[in-house]
C-alpha positions as CSV (number, residue, x, y, z in Angstrom):
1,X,17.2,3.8,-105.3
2,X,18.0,3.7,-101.8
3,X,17.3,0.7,-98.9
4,X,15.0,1.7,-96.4
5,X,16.7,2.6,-93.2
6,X,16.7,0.9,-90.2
7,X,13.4,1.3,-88.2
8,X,12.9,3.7,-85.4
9,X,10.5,4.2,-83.1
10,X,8.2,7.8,-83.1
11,X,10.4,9.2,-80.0
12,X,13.0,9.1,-82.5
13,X,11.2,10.9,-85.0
14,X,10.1,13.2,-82.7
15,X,13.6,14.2,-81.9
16,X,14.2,15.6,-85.7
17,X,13.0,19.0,-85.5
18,X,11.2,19.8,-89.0
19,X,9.6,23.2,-89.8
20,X,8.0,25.3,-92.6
21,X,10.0,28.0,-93.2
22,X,9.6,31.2,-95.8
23,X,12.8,32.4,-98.1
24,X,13.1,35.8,-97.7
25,X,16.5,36.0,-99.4
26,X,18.8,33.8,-101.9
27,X,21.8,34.7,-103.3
28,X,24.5,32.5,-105.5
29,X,27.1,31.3,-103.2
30,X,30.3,30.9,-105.7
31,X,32.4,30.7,-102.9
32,X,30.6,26.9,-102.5
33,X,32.8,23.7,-103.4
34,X,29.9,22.9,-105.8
35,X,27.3,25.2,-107.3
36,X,24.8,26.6,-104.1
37,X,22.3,28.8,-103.8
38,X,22.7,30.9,-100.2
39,X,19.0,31.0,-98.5
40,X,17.3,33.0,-95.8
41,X,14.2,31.7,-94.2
42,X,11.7,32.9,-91.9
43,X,10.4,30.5,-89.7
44,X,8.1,33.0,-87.7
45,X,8.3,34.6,-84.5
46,X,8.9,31.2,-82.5
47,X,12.4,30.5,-84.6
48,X,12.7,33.5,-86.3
49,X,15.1,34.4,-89.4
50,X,18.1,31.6,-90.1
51,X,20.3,30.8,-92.8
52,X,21.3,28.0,-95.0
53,X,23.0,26.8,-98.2
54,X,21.5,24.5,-100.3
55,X,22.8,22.4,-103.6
56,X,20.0,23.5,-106.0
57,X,21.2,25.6,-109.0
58,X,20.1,22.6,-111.1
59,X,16.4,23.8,-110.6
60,X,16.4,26.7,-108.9
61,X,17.1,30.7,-109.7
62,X,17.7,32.8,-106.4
63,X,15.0,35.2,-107.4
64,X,12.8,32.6,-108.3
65,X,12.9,31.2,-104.3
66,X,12.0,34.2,-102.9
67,X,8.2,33.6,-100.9
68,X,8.7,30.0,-101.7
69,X,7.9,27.9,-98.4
70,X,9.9,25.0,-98.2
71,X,11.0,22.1,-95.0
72,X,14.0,22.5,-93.2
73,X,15.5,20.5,-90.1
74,X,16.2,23.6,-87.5
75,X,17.3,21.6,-84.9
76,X,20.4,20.3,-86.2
77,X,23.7,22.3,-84.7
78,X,24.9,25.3,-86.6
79,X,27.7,24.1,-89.4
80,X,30.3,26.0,-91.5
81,X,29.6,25.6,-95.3
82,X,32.6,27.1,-97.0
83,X,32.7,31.1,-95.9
84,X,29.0,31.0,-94.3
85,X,27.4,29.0,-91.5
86,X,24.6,26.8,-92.2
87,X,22.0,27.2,-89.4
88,X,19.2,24.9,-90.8
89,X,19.2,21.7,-93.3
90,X,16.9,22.6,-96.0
91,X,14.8,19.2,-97.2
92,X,14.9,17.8,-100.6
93,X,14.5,15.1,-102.4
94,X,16.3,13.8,-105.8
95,X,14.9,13.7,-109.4
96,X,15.4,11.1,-111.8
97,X,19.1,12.6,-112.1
98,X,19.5,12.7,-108.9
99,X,19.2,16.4,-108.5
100,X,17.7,18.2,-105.8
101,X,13.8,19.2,-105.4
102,X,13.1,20.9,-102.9
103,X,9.8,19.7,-100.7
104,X,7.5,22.5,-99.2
105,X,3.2,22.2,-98.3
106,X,1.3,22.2,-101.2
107,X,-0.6,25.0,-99.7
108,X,0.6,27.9,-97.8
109,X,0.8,27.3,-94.0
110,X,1.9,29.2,-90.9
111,X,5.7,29.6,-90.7
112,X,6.9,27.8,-88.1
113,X,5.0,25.0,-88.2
114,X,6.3,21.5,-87.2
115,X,6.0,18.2,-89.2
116,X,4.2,15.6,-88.0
C-alpha cells in the first residue's frame, strides 16, 4: 500500500482536469515497451475525440472496451508513448496484484463531464 500524499488544498484539485469519457476504439498496441491496449475516447462535443494508451491487457480485451465509460485526466500535455501520442491519462487503480482496473461511473453519465 501506498502513504497518503502530501495534503493539498481544493484549488489544487481543481487544477487536475478529470473527465468521463466514451471508448470508441481500442486496438493492441505491440509496438508498447510492455503489453498496452491503444484507446479512443469521446469526451463529447466540449473536448471531443482524443487518444491514449493504457497498461491493461491483464483485464482487458480491446473489443471488450468498446462503449465502456471510464476517467481520464485531459488536461495533462500531449506525450509520446512509443510510436503514438498519448493525449489523455486514463485513471485506474491496482488490484491485489497490482494490475490495473480501470475506474468509470457506476452509471452512464454525459461525456464530458468533470469530477468533482
Amino acid at each position: 500500500m501506498t502513504e497518503a500524499a502530501p495534503q493539498i488544498t481544493y484549488a489544487d484539485f481543481e487544477k487536475v482536469d478529470i473527465r468521463v469519457g466514451c471508448i470508441t476504439r481500442a486496438e493492441p498496441y505491440p509496438e508498447a515497451r510492455k503489453p498496452a491496449i491503444k484507446l479512443w475516447l469521446d469526451f463529447g462535443p466540449e473536448i471531443g475525440e482524443k487518444r491514449s494508451s493504457a497498461q491493461i491487457t491483464k483485464h482487458y480485451a480491446p473489443e471488450e472496451l468498446i462503449g465502456r465509460q471510464v476517467l481520464a485526466v485531459v488536461n495533462f500535455p500531449a506525450r509520446q508513448i512509443g510510436k503514438m501520442i498519448s493525449e489523455v491519462l486514463v485513471l485506474g487503480l491496482p488490484d491485489a496484484t497490482g494490475e490495473v482496473v480501470l475506474i468509470g461511473p457506476g452509471h452512464d453519465v454525459p461525456l464530458g463531464g468533470k469530477m468533482f
